[in-house]
MARKE-237327 format. One record per residue (C-alpha): z, y, x. Coordinates in steps of 0.25 Angstrom, whole numbers, plus 5000, padded with zeros to 4 digits. Example, Ala and Ser with C-alpha at 12.3 -4.5 7.8 and 13.67 -1.06 7.14 Angstrom:
up:5031, north:4982, east:5049
up:5029, north:4996, east:5055
//
This chain:
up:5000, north:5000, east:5000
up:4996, north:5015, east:5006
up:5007, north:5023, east:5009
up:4999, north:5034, east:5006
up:4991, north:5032, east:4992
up:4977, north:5037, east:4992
up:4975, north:5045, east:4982
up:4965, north:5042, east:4970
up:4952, north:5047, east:4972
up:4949, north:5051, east:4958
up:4963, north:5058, east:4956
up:4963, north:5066, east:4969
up:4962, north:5081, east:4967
up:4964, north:5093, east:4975
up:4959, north:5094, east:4988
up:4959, north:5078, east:4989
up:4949, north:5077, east:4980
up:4941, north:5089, east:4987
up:4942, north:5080, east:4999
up:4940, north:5066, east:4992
up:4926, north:5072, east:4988
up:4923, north:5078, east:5000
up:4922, north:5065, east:5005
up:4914, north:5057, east:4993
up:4906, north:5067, east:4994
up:4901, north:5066, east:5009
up:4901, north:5050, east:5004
up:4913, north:5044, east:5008
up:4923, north:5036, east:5001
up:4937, north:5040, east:5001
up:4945, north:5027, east:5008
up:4960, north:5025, east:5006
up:4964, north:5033, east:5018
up:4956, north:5046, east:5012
up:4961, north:5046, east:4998
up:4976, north:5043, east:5005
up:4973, north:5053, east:5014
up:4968, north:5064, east:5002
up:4984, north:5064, east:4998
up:4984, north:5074, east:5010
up:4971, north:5082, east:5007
up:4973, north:5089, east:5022
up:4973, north:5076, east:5029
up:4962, north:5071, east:5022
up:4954, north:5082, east:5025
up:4957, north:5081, east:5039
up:4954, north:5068, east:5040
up:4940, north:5071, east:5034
up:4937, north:5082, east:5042
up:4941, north:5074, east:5056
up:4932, north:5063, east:5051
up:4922, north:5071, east:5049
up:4922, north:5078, east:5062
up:4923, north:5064, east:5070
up:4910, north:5059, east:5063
up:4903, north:5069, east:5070
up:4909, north:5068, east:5083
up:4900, north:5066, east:5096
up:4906, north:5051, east:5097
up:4896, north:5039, east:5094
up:4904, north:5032, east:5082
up:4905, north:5018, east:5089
up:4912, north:5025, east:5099
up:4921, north:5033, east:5088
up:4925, north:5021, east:5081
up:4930, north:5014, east:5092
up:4938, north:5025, east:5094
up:4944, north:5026, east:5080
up:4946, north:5010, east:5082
up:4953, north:5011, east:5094
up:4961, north:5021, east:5087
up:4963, north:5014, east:5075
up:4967, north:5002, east:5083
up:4979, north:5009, east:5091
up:4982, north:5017, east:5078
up:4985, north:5005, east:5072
up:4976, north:5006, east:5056
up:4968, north:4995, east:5052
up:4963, north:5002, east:5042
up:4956, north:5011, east:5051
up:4952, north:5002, east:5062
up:4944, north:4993, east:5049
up:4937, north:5006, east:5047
up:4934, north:5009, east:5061
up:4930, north:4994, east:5063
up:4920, north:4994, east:5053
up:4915, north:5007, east:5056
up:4913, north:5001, east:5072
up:4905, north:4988, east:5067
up:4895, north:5000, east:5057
up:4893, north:5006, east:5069
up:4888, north:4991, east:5077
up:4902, north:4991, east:5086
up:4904, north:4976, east:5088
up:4916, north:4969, east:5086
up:4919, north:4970, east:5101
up:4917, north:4983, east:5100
up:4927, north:4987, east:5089
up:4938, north:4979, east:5096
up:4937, north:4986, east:5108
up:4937, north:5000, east:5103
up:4951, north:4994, east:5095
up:4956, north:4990, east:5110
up:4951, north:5004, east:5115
up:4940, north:5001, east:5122
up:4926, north:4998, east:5122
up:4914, north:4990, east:5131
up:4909, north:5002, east:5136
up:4917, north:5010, east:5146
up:4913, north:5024, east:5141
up:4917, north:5020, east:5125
up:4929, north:5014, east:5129
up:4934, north:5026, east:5136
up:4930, north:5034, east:5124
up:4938, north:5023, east:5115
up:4951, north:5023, east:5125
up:4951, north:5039, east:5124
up:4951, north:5038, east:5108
up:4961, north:5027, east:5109
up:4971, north:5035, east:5120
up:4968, north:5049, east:5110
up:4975, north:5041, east:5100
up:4986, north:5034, east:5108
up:4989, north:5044, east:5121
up:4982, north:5058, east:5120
up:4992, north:5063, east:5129
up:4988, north:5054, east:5140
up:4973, north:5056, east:5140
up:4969, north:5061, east:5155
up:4959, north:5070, east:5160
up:4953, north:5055, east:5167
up:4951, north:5050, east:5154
up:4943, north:5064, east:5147
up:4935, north:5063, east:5162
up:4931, north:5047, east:5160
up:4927, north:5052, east:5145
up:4920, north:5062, east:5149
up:4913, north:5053, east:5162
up:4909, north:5044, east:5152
up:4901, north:5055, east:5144
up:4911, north:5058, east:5134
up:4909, north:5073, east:5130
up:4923, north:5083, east:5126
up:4918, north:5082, east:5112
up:4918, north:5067, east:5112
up:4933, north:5066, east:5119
up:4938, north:5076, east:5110
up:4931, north:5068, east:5099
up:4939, north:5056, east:5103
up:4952, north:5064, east:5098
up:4947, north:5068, east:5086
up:4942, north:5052, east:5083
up:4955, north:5048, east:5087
up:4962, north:5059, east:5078
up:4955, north:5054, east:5066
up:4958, north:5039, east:5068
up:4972, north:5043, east:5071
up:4971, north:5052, east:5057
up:4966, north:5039, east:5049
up:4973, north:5028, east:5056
up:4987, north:5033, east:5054
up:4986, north:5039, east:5041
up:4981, north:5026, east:5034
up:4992, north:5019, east:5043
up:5002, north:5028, east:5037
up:4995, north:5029, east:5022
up:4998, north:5015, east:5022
up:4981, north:5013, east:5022
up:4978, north:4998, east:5025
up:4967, north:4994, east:5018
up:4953, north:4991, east:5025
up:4944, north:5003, east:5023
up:4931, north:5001, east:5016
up:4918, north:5002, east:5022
up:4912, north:5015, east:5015
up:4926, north:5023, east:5013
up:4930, north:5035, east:5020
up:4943, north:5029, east:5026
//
């Protein structure tokens, strides 16, 4: 049972709703960690807007969702890391593939230092080093794709715990918006 009830789509008013049909109308389908998260209209709205931005960061999807998986995978929300596993295999990640970016790494050495940055964002931001920003960037990363990490990495921190602490446990379905 959640913790925190999503609210009924048809009985939401205010600026839920506003937010509800923001979102069908640019064809999404609210999911159980929306319409929990529409009880705090300014959460949901900023996890809108930061999904948003991340879609159109400068980071190839398969490398943003084994991010969000080894995120996911250290945060601890099955929930999310169905979601993220499912959107790996769409996007041709193998099996492999997806078990290695939940361990924090990859096969090639310049996506698993991407992949152990987004993990190390989440777990130790303090002790990132000046090396590590310098291997990322010897490897080809830009600024904008590091900082991009941060914001990957705050948004899969955003979901993960708030459907840890909702209470959230059910698996996602494939054409809903979280």
């Amino acid at each position: 049972m959640a913790r925190i009830e999503p609210i009924d789509p048809g009985r939401a008013s205010g600026k839920a709703r506003e937010l509800l049909d923001e979102l069908v109308e640019r064809g999404g389908t609210p999911g159980p960690m929306v319409l929990a998260m529409a009880t705090a209209p300014a959460l949901l709205r900023g996890y809108l807007d930061l999904n948003r931005a991340m879609k159109r960061s400068h980071l190839d999807r398969r490398i943003s969702e084994r991010i969000a998986l080894a995120a996911q995978e250290w945060i601890g929300c099955e929930y999310c890391l169905a979601a993220h596993t499912q959107a790996a295999r769409d996007l041709g990640l193998s099996e492999s593939d997806i078990e290695l970016a939940r361990q924090g790494t990859a096969t090639d050495p310049k996506t698993a230092a991407l992949v152990a940055f987004g993990q190390q964002v989440l777990a130790a931001p303090s002790e990132v080093s000046d090396e590590q920003i310098d291997e990322l960037r010897a490897f080809g990363y830009r600024d904008e794709q590091i900082a991009e990490v941060v914001g990957l990495v705050s948004l899969q921190l955003l979901t993960g715990a708030f459907n840890l602490v909702a209470g959230i446990h059910t698996t996602p379905t494939a054409r809903s918006t979280a």
